[in-house]
DSSP file (Angstrom, degrees, kcal/mol; ACC not computed):
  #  RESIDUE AA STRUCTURE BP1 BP2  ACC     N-H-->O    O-->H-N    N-H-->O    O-->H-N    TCO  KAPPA ALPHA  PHI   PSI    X-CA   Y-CA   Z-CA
    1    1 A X              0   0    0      0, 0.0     2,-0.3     0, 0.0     0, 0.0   0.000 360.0 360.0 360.0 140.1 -142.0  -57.0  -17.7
    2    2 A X        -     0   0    0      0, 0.0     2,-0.2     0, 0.0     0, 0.0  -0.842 360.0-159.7-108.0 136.2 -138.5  -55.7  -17.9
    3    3 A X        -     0   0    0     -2,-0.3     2,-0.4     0, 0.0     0, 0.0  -0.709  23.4-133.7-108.1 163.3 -136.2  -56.8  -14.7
    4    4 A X        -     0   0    0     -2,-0.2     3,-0.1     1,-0.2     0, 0.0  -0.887  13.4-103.0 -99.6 147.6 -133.0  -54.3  -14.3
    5    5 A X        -     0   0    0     -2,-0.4     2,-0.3     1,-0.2    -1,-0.2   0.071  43.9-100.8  12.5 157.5 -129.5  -54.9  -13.6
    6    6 A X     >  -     0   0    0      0, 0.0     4,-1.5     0, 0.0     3,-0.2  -0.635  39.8-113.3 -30.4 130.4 -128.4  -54.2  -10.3
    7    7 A X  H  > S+     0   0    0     -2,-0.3     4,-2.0     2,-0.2     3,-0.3   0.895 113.5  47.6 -76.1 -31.2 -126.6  -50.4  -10.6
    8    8 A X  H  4 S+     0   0    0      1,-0.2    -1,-0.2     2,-0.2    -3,-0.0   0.802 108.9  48.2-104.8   3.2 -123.0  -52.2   -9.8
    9    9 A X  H  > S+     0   0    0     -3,-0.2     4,-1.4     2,-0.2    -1,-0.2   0.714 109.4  52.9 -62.9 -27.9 -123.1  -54.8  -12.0
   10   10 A X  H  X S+     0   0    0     -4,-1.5     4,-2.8    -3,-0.3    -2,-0.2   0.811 109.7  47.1 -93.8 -25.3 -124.0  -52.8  -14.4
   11   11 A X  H  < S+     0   0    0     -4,-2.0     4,-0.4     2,-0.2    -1,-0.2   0.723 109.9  52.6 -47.3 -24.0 -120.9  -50.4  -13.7
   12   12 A X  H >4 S+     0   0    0     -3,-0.2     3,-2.9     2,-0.2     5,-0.4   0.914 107.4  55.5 -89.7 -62.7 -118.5  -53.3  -13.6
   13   13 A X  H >< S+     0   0    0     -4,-1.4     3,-1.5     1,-0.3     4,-0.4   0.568 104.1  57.6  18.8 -70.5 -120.3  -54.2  -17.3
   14   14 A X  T 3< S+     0   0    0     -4,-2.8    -1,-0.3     1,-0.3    -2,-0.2   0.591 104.8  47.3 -75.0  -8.3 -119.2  -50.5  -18.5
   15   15 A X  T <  S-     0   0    0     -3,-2.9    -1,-0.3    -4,-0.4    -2,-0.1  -0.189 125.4 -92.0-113.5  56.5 -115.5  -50.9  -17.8
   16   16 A X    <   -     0   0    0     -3,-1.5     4,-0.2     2,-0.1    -3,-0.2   0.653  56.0 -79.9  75.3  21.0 -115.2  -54.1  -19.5
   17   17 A X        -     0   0    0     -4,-0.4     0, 0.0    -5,-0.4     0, 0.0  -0.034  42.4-107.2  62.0 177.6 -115.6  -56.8  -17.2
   18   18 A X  S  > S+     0   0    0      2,-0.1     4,-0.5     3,-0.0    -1,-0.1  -0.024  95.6  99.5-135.5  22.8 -112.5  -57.7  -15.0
   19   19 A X  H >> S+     0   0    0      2,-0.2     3,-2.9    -3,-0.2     4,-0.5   0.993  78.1  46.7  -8.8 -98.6 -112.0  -61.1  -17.3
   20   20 A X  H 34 S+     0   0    0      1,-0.3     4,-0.3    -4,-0.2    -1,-0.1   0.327 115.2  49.9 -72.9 -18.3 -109.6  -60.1  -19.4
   21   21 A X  H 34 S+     0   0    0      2,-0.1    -1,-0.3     1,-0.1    -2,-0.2   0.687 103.6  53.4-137.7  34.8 -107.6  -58.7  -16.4
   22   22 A X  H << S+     0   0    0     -3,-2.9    -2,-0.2    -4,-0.5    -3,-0.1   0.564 106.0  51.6 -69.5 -37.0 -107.5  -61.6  -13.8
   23   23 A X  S  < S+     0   0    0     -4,-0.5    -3,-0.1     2,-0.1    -2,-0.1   0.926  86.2  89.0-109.7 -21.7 -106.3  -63.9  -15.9
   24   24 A X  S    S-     0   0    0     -4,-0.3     2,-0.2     1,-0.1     3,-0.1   0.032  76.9-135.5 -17.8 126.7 -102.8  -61.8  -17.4
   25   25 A X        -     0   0    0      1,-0.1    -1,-0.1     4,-0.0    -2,-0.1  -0.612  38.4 -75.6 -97.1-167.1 -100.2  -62.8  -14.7
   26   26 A X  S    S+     0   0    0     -2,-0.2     2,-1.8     1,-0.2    -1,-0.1  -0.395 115.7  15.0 -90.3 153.3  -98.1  -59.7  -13.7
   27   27 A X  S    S+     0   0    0      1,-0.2    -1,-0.2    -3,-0.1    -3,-0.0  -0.325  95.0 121.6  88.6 -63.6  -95.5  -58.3  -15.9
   28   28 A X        -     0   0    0     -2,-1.8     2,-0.4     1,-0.1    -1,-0.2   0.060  55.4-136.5 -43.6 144.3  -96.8  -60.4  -19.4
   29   29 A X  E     -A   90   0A   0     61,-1.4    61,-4.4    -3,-0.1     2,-0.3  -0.913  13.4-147.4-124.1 160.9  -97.7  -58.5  -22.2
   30   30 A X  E     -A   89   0A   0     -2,-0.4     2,-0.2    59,-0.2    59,-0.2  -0.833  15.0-177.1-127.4 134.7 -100.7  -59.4  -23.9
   31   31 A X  E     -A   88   0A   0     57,-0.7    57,-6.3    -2,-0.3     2,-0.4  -0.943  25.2-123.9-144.0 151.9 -101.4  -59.0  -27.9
   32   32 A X  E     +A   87   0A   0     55,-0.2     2,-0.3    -2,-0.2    55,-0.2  -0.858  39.2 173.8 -92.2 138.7 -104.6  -59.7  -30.4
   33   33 A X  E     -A   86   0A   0     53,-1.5    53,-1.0    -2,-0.4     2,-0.4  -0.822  37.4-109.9-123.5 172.0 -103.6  -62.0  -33.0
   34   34 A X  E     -A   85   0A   0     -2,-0.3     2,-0.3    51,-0.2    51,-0.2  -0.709  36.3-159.7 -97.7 120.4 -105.5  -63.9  -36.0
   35   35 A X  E     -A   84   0A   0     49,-2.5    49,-1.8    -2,-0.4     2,-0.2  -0.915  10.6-174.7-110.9 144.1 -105.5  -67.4  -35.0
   36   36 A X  E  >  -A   83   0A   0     -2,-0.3     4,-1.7    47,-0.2     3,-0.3  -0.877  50.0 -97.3-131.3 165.0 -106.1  -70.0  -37.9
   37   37 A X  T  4 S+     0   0    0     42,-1.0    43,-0.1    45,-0.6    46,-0.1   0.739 128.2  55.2 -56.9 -17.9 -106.5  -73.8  -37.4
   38   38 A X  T  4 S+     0   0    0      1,-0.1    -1,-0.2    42,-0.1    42,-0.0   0.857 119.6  31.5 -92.0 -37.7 -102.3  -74.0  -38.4
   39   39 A X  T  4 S+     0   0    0     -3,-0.3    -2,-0.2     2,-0.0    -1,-0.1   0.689  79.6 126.4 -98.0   4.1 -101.3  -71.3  -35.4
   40   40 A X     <  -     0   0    0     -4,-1.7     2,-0.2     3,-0.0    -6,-0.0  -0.432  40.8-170.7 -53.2 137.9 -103.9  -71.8  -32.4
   41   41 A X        -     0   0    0     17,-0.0     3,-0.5    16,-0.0     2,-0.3  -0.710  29.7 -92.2-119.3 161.8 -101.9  -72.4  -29.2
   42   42 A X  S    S+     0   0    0     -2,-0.2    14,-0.2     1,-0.2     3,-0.1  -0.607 115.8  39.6 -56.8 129.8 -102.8  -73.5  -25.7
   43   43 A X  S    S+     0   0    0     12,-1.4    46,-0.4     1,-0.3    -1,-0.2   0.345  77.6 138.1  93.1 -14.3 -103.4  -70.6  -23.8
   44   44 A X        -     0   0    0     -3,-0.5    11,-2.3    44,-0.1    -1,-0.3  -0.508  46.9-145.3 -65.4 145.7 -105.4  -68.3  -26.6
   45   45 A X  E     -CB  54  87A   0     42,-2.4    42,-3.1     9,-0.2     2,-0.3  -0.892  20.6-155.6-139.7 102.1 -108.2  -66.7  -24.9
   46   46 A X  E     -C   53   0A   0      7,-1.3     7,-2.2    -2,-0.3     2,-0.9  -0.684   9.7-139.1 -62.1 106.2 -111.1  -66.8  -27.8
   47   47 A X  E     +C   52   0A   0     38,-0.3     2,-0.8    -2,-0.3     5,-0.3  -0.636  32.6 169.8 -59.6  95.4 -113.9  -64.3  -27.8
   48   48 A X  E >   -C   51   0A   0      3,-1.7     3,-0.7    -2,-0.9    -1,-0.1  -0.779  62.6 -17.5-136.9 109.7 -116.8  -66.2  -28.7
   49   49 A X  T 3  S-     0   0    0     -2,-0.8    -1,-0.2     1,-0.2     3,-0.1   0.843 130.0 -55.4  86.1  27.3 -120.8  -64.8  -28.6
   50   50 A X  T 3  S+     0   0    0      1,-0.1     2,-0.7    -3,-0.1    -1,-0.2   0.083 121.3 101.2  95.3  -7.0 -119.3  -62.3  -26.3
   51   51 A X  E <   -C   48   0A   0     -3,-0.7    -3,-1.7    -4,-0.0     2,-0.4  -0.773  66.7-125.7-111.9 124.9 -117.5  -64.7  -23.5
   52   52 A X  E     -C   47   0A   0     -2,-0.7     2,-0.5    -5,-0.3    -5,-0.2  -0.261  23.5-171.0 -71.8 139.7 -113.9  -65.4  -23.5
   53   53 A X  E     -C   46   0A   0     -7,-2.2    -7,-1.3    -2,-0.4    -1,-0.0  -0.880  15.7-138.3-122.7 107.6 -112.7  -69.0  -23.5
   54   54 A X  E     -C   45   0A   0     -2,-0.5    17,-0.9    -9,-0.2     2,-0.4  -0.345  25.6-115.5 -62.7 148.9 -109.0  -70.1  -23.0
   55   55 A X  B     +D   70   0B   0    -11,-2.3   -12,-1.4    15,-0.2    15,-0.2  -0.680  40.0 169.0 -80.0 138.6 -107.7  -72.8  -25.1
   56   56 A X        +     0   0    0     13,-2.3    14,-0.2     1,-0.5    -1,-0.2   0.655  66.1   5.1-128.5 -40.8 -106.8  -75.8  -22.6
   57   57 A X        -     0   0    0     12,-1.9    -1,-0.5   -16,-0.1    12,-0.4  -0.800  59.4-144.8-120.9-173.5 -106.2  -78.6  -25.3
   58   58 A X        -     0   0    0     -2,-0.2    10,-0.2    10,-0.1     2,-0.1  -0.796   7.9-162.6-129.9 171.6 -106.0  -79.2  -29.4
   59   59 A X  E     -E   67   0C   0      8,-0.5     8,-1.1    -2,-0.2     2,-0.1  -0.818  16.6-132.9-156.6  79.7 -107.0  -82.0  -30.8
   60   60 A X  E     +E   66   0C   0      6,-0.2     2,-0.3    -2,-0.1     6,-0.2  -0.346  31.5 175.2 -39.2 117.9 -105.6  -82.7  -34.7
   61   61 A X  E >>  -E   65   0C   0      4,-2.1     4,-2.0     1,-0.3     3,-1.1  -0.987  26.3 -60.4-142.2 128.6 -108.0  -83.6  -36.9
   62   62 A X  G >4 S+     0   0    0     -2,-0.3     3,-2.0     1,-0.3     2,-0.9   0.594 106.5  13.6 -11.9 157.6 -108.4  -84.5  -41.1
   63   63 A X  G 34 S-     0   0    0      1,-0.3    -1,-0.3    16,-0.0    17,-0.1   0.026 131.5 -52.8  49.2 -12.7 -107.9  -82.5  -43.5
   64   64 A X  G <4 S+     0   0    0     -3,-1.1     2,-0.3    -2,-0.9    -1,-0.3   0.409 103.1 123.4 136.8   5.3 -105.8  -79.4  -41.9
   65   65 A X  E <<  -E   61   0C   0     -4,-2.0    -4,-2.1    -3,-2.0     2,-0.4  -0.706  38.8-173.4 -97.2 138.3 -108.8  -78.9  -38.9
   66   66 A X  E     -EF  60  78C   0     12,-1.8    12,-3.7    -2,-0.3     2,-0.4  -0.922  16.3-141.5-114.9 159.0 -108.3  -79.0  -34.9
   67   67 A X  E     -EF  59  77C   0     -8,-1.1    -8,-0.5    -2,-0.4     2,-0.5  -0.918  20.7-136.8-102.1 143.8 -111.1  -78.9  -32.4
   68   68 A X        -     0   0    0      8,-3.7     8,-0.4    -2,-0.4     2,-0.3  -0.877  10.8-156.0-122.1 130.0 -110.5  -77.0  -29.5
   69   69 A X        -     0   0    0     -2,-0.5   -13,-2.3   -12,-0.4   -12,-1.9  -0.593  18.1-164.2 -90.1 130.0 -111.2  -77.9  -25.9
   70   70 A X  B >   -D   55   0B   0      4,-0.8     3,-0.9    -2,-0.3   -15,-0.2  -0.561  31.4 -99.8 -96.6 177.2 -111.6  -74.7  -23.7
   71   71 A X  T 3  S+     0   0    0    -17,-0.9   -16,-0.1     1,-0.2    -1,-0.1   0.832 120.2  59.5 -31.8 -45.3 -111.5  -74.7  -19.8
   72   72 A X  T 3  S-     0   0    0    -18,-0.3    -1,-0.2     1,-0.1    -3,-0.0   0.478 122.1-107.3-102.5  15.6 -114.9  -74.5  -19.2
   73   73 A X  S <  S+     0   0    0     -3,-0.9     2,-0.3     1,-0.3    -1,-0.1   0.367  74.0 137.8 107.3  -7.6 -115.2  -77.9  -21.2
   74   74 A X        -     0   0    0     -5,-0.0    -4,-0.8     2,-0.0     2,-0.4  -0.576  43.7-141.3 -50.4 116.8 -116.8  -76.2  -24.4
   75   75 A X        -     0   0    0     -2,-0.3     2,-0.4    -6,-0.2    -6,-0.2  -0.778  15.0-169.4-108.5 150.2 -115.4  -77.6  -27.9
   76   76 A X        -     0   0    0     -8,-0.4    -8,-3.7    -2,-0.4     2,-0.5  -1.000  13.2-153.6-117.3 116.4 -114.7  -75.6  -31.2
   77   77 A X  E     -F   67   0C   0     -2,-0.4     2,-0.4   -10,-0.2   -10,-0.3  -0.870  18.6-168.4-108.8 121.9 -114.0  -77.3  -34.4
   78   78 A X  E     -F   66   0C   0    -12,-3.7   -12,-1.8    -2,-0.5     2,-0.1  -0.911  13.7-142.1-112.4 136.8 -111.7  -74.5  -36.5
   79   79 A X    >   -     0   0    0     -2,-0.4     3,-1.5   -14,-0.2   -42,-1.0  -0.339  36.6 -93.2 -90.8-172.3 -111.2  -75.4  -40.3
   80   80 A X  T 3  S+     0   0    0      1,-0.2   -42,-0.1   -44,-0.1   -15,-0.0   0.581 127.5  37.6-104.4  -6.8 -108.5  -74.9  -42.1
   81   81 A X  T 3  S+     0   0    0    -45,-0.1     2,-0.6   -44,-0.0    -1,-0.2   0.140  79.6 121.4-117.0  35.2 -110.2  -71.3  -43.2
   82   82 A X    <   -     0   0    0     -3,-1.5   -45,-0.6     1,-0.1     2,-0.3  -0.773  46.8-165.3 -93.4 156.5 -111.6  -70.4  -40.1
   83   83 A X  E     +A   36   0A   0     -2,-0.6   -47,-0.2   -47,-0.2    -1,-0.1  -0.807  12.1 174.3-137.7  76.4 -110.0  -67.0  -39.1
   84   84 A X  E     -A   35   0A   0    -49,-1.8   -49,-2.5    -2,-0.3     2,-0.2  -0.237  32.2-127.5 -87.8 173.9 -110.4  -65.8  -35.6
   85   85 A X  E     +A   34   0A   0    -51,-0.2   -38,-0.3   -38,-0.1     2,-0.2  -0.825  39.8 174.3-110.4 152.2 -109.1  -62.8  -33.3
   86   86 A X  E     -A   33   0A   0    -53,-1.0   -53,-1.5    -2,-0.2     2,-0.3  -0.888  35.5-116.0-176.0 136.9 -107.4  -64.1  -29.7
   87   87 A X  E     -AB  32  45A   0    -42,-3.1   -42,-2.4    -2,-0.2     2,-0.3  -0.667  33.4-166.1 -67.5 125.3 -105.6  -62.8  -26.8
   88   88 A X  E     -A   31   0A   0    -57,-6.3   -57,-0.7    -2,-0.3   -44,-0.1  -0.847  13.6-139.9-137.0 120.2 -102.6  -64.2  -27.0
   89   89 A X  E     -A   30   0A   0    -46,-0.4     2,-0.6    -2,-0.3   -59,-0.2  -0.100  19.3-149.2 -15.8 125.7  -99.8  -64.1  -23.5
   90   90 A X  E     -A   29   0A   0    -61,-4.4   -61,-1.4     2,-0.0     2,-0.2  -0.959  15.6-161.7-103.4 123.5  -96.3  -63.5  -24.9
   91   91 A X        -     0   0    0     -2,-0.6     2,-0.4   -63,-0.1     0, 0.0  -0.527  11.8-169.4 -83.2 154.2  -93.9  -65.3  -22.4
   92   92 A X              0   0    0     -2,-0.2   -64,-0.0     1,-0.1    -2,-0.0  -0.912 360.0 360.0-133.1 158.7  -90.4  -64.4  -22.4
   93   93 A X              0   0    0     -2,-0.4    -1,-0.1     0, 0.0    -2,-0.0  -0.068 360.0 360.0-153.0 360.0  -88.3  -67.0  -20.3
């Protein structure tokens, strides 16, 4: 048995969730870059299995690898060739 969506969940679905533009503060502009375990920053917001996850700490570890602790308390151990895609804020101050 197949259950459906709701018709405006599945509208908010087809424009792309409203993620990606809640968490942008006003004015910042926002770029994909290739994050590797030597440039991940605090603040990267990582696509991963289809849900984004902000970086909230790093964590150094052997050999050239960090784990990364997101907000919602999920960890990711990147080596020193994993090679990811990531929203990343650019602040100007």
């Amino acid at each position: 048995m197949r259950l459906s969506l709701p018709r405006a969940g599945r509208l908010n679905y087809a424009r792309g969730g409203s993620f990606m533009n809640t968490w942008t503060p006003s004015g910042a502009m926002a770029s994909t870059v290739e994050i590797t375990s030597t440039n991940v920053q605090r603040g990267d917001v990582i696509q991963i299995g289809g849900q984004p996850c902000r970086v909230a700490d790093l964590f150094q570890l052997p050999r050239g690898a960090k784990r990364l602790l997101f907000e919602s308390g999920e960890l990711l151990t990147m080596h020193p060739r994993t090679r990811l895609v990531a929203v990343r804020v650019l602040r100007r101050w």
